[in-house]
One Martini backbone bead per residue (centre of mass of N, CA, C, O) as a GRO file, in nm:
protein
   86
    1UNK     BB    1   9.555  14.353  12.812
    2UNK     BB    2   9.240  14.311  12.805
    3UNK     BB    3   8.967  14.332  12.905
    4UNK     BB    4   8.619  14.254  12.880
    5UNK     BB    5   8.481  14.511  12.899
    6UNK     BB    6   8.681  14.680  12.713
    7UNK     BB    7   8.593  14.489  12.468
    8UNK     BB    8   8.283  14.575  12.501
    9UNK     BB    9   8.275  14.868  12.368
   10UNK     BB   10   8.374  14.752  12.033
   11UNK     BB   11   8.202  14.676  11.779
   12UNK     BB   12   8.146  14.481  11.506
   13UNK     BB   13   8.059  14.501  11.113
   14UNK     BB   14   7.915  14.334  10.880
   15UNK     BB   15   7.752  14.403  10.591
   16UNK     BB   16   7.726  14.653  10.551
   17UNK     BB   17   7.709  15.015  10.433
   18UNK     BB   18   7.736  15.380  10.328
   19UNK     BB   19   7.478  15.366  10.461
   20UNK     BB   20   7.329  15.448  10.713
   21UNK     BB   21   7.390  15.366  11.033
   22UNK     BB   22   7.184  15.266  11.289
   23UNK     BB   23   7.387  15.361  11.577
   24UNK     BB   24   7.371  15.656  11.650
   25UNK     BB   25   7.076  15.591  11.806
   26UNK     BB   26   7.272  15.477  12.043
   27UNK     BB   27   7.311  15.443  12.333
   28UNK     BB   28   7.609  15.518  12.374
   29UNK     BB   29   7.748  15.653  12.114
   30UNK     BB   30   8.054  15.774  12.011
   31UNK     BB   31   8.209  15.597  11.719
   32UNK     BB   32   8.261  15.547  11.361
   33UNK     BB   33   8.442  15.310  11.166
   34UNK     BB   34   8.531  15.238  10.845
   35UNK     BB   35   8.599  14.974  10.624
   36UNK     BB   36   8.768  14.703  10.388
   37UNK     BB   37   8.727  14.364  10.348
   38UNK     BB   38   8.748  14.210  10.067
   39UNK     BB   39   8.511  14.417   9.983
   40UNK     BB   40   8.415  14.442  10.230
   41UNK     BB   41   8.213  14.645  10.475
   42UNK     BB   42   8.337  14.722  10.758
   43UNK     BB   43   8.291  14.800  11.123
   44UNK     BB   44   8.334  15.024  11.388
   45UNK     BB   45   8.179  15.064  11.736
   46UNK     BB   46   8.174  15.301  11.977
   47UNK     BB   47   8.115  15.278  12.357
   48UNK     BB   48   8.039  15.397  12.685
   49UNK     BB   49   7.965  15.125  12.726
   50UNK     BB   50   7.844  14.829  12.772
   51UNK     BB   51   7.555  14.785  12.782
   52UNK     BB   52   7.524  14.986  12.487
   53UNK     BB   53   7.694  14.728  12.309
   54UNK     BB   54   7.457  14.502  12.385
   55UNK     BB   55   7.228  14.651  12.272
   56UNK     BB   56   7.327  14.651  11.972
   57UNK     BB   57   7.377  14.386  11.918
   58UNK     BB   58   7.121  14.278  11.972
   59UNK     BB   59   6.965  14.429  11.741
   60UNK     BB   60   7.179  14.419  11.504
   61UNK     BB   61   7.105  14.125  11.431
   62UNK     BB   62   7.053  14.089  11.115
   63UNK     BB   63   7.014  14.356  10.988
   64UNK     BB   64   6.849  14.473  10.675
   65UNK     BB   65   6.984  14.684  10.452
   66UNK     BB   66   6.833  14.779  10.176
   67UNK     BB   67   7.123  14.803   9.986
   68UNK     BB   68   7.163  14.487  10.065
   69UNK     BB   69   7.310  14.170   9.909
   70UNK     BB   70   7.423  14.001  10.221
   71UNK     BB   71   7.232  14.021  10.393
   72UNK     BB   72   7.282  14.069  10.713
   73UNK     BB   73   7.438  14.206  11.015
   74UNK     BB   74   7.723  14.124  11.135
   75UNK     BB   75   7.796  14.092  11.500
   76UNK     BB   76   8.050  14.195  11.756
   77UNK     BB   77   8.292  14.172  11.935
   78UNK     BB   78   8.579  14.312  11.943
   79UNK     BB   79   8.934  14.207  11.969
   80UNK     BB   80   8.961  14.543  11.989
   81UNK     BB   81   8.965  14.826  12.028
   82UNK     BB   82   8.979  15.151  11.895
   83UNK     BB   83   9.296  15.200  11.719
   84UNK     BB   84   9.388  14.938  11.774
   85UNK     BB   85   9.662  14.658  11.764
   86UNK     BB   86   9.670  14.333  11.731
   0.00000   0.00000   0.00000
């Protein structure tokens, strides 16, 4: 089972789009890996720290993306890391 600090590393985005997210621009980004769930697009995104996922967290709740027409972007902590199953 994961710490929280752990499960804090790897954040959670849904409403994405295709077009460039702008995650790579936060410190400690690690790597990003999209997927599609249920017609919509979500995101994983992986940090070097806990810090710098909760700043990207903070920052990206709610930016709303040029080309999407489902509101901004909704953002968490993931419920596990990255590349493991839950």
């Amino acid at each position: 089972m994961l710490v929280k600090a752990e499960k804090a590393l790897t954040v959670w985005l849904e409403n994405t789009s295709q077009e460039l997210i702008p995650v790579d621009g936060f410190p400690g980004y690690a790597r990003l890996r999209m997927h599609t769930k249920g017609g919509t697009p979500v995101a994983f995104v992986e940090f070097s720290d806990v810090r710098c996922a909760s700043a990207a967290l903070t920052s990206l709740q709610g930016f709303v993306l040029v080309s999407s027409d489902r509101g901004g972007i909704r953002i968490e902590y993931a419920k596990s890391k990255m590349g493991e199953q839950q």
